[in-house]
LOVO-409553 format. One line per 10 residues: number of its first residue (from 1); their letters; for each residue x, y, z of N, C-alpha, C. Coordinates in Angstrom, 3 decimals, padded with zeros to 6 digits. Layout:
<tidos>
NUM> a> X,Y,Z,X,Y,Z,X,Y,Z ~ ...
</tidos>
This chain:
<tidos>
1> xxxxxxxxxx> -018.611,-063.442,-039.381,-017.388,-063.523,-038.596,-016.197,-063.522,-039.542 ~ -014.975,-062.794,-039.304,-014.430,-062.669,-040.316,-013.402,-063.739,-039.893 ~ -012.692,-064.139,-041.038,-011.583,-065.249,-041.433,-009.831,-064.932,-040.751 ~ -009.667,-065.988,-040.017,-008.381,-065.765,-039.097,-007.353,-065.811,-039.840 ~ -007.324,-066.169,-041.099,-006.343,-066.161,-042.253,-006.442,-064.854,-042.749 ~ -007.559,-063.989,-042.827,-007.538,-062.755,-043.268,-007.323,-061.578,-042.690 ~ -007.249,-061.779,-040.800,-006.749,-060.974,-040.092,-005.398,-061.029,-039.920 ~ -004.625,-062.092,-039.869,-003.491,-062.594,-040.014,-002.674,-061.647,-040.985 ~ -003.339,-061.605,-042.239,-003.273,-061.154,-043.496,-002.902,-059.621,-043.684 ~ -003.921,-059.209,-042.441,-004.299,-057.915,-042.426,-003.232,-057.193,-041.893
11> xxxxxxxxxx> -002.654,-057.684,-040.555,-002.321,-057.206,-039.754,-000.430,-057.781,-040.314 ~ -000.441,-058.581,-040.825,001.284,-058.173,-041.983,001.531,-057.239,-043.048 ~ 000.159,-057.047,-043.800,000.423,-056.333,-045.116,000.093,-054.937,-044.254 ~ -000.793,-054.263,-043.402,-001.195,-053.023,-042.829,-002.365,-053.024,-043.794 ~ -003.155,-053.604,-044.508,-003.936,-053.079,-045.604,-005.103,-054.258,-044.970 ~ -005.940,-053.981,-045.290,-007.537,-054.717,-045.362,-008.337,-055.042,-046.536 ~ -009.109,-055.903,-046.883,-009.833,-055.443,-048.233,-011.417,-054.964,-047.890 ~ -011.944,-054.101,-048.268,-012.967,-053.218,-047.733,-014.007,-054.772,-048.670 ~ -015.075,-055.517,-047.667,-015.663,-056.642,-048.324,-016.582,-056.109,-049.497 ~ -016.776,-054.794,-049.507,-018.140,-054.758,-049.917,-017.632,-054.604,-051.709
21> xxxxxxxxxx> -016.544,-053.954,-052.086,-015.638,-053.257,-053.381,-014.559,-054.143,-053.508 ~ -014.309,-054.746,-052.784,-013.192,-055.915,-053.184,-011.799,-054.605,-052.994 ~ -011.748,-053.598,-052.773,-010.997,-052.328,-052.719,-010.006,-052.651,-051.559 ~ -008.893,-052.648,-050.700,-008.197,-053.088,-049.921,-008.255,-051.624,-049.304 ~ -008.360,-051.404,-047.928,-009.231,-049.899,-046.962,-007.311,-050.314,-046.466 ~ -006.600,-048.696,-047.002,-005.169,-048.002,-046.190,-004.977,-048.441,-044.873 ~ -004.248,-048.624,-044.032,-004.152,-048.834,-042.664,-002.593,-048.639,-042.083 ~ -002.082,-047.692,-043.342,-000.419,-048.044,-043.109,-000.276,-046.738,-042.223 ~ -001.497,-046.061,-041.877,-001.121,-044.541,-041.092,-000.612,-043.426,-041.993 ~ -001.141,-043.800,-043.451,-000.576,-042.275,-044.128,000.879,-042.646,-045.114
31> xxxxxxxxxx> 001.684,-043.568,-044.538,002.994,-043.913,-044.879,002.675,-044.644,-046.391 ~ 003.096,-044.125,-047.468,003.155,-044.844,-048.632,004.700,-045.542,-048.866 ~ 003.559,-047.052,-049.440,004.673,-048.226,-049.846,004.388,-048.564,-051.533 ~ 005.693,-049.013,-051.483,005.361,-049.349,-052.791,004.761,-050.850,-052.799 ~ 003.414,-051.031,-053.349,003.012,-052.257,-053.425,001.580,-051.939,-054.405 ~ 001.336,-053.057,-054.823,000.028,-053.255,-055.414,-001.004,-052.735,-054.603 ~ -001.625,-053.235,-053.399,-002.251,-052.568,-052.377,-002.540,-051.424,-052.082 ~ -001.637,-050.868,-051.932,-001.082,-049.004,-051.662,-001.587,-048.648,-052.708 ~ -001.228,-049.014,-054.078,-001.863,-048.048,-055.415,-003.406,-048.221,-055.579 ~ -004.026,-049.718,-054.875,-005.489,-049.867,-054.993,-005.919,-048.584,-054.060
41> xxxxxxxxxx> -005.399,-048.452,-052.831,-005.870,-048.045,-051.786,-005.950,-046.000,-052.485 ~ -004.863,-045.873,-053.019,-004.135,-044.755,-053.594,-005.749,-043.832,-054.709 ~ -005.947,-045.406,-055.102,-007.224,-045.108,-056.601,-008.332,-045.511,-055.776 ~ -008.913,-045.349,-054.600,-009.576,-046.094,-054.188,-010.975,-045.640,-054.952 ~ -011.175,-043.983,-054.452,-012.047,-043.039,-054.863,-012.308,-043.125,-056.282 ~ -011.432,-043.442,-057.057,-011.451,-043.159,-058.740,-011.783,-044.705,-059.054 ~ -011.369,-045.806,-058.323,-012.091,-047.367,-058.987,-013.280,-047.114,-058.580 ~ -013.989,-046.439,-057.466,-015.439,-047.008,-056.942,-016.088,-046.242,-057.733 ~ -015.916,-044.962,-058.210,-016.356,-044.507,-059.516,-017.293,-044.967,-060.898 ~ -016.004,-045.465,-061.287,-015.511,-045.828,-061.738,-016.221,-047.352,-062.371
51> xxxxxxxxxx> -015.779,-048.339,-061.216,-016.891,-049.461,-061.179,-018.337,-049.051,-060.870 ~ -018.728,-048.222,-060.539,-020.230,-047.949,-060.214,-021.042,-047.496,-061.753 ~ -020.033,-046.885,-062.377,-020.286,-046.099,-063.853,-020.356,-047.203,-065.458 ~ -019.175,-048.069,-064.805,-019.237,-048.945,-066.217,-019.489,-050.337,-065.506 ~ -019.324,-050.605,-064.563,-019.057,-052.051,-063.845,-017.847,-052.275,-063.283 ~ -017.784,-053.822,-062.349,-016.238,-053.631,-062.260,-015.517,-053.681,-063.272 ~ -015.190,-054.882,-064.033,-014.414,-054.669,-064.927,-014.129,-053.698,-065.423 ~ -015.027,-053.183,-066.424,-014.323,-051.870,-067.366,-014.041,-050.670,-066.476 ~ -014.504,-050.194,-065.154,-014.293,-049.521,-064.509,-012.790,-049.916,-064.164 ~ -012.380,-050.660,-063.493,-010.819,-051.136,-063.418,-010.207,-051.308,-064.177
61> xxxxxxxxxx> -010.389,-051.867,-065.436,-009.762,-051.157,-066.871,-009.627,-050.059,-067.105 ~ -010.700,-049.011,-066.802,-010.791,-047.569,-067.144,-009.885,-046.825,-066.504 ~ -009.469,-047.195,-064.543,-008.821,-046.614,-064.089,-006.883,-047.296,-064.355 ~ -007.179,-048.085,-064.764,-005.593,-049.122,-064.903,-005.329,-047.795,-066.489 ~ -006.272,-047.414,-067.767,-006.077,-046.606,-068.574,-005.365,-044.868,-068.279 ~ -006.145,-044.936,-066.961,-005.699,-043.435,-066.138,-004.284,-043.400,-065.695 ~ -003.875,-044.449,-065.150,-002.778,-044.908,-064.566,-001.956,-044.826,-065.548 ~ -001.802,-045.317,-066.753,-000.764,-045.983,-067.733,-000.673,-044.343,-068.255 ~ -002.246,-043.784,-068.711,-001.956,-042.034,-068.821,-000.864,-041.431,-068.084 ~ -000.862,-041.158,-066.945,-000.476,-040.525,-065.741,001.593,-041.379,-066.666
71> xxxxxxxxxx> 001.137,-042.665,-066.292,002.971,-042.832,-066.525,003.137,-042.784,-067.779 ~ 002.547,-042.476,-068.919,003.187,-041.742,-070.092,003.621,-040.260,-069.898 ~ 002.744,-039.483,-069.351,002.804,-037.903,-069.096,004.289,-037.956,-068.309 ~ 004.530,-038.612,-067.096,005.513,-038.482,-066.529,007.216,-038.917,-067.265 ~ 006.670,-040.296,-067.774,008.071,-040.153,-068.847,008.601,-039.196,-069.614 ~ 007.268,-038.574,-070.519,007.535,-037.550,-071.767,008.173,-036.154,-070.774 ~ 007.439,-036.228,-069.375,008.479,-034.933,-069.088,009.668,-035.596,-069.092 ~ 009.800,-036.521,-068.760,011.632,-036.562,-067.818,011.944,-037.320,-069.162 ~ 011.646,-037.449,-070.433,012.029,-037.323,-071.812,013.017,-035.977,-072.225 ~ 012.299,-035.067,-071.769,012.781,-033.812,-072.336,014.350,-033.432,-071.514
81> xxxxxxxxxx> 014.490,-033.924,-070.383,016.500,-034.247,-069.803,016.981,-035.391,-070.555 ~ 016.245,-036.260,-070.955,017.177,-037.473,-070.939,016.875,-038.227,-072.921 ~ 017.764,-037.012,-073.378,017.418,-037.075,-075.115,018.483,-038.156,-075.310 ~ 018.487,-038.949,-076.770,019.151,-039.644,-077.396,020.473,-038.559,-077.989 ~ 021.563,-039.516,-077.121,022.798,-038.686,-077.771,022.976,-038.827,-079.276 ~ 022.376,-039.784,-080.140,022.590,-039.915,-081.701,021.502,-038.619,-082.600 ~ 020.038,-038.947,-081.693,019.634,-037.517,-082.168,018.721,-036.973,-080.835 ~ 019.385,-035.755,-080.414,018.711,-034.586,-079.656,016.719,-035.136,-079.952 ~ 016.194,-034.907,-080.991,014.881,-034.488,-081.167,013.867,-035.767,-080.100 ~ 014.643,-037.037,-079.609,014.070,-038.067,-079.781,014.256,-038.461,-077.973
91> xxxxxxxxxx> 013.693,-038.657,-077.664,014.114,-039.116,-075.855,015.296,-040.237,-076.386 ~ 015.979,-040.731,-074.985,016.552,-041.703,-074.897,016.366,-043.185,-075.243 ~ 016.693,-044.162,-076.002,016.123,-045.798,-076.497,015.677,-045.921,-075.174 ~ 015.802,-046.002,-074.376,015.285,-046.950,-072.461,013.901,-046.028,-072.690 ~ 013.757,-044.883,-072.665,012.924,-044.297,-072.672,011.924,-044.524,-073.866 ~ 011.743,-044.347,-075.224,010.953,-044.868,-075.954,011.051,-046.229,-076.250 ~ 011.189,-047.237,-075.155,011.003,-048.492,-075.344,009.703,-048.628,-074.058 ~ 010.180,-048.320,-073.026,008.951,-047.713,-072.009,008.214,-047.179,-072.645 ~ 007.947,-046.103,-073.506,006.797,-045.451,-073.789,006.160,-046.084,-075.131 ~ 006.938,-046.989,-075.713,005.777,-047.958,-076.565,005.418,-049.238,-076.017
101> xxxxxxxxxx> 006.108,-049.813,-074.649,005.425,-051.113,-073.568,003.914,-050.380,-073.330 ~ 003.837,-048.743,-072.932,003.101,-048.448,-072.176,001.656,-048.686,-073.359 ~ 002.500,-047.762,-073.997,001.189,-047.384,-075.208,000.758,-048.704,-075.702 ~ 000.865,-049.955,-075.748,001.318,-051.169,-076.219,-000.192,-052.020,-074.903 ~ 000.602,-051.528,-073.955,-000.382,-051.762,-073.136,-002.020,-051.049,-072.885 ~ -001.725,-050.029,-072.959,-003.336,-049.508,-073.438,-004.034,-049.685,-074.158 ~ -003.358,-049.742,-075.505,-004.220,-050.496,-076.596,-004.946,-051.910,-076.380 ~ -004.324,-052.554,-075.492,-004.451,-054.050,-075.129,-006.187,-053.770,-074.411 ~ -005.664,-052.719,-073.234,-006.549,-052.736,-072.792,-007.842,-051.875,-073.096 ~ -007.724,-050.575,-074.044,-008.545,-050.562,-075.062,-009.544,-051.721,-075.374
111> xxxxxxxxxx> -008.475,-052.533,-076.081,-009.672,-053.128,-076.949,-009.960,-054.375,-076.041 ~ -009.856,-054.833,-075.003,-010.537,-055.484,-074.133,-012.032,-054.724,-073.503 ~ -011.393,-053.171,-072.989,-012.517,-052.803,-072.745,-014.323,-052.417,-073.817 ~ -013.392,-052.969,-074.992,-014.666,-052.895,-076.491,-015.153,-053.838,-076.306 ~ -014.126,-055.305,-076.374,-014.777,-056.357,-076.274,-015.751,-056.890,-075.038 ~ -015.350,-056.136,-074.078,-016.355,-056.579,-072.652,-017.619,-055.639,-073.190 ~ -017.552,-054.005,-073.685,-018.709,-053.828,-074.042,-019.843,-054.221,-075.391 ~ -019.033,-054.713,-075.927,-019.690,-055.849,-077.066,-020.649,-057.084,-076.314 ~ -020.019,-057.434,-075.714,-020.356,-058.671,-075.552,-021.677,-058.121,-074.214 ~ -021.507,-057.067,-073.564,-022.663,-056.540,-072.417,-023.831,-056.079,-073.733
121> xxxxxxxx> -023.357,-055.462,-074.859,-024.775,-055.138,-076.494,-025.372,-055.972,-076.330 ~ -024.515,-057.600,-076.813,-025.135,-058.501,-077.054,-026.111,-059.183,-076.285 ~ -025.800,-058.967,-074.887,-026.354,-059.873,-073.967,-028.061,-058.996,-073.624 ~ -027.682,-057.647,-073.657,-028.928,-056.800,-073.522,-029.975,-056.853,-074.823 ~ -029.456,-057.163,-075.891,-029.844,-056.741,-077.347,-030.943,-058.657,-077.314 ~ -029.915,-059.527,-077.095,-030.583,-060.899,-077.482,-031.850,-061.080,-076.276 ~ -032.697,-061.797,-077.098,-034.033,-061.582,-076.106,-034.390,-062.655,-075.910 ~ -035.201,-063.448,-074.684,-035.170,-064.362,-073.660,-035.732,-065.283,-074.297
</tidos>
């Protein structure tokens, strides 16, 4: 029986969480919002992947890596209008301060996703 706090829930945000993926199932009719939700719902296809391939974790790491991809590619275009008036060759400071948060952030999550598979070696490798 499902939880009256979670229909409640359901029926303010337009979103659901699908129980089985922890994945939140669209319900806004097509209409994109900006919210956390919307972008789960957005990756839904590419987390279940995703998590099915590496697990959840690194699978949701893997796709949060796709994501941060996707918004580097999109800066470096809209880099190429919006150059540094001191030198042409270089995007704008706002702009390569964003694009080393981003890169800054992948690495992070890089090497989290080493360390979760380190530690899955170890656990398979050590014996009972």
């Amino acid at each position: 029986m499902a939880d009256p706090k979670d229909s409640a829930e359901e029926a303010r945000s337009g979103v659901s969480a699908d129980r089985s993926s922890g994945v939140p199932a669209d319900k806004s009719g097509g209409v994109a919002q900006y919210s956390g939700a919307s972008t789960l719902a957005e990756h839904r296809d590419s987390l279940e992947k995703h998590e099915f391939m590496l697990g959840t974790e690194r699978g949701r790491l893997a796709v949060s890596l796709d994501m941060l991809t996707d918004a580097l590619i999109l800066i470096g275009q809209h880099g190429v209008y919006c150059v540094s008036n001191r030198n042409p060759t270089k995007p704008a400071l706002d702009l390569q301060t964003v694009l080393d948060q981003i890169n800054g952030a992948k690495q992070l999550i890089q090497s989290t996703m080493s360390e979760l598979e380190r530690k899955r070696d170890l656990r398979i490798e050590k014996p009972k």
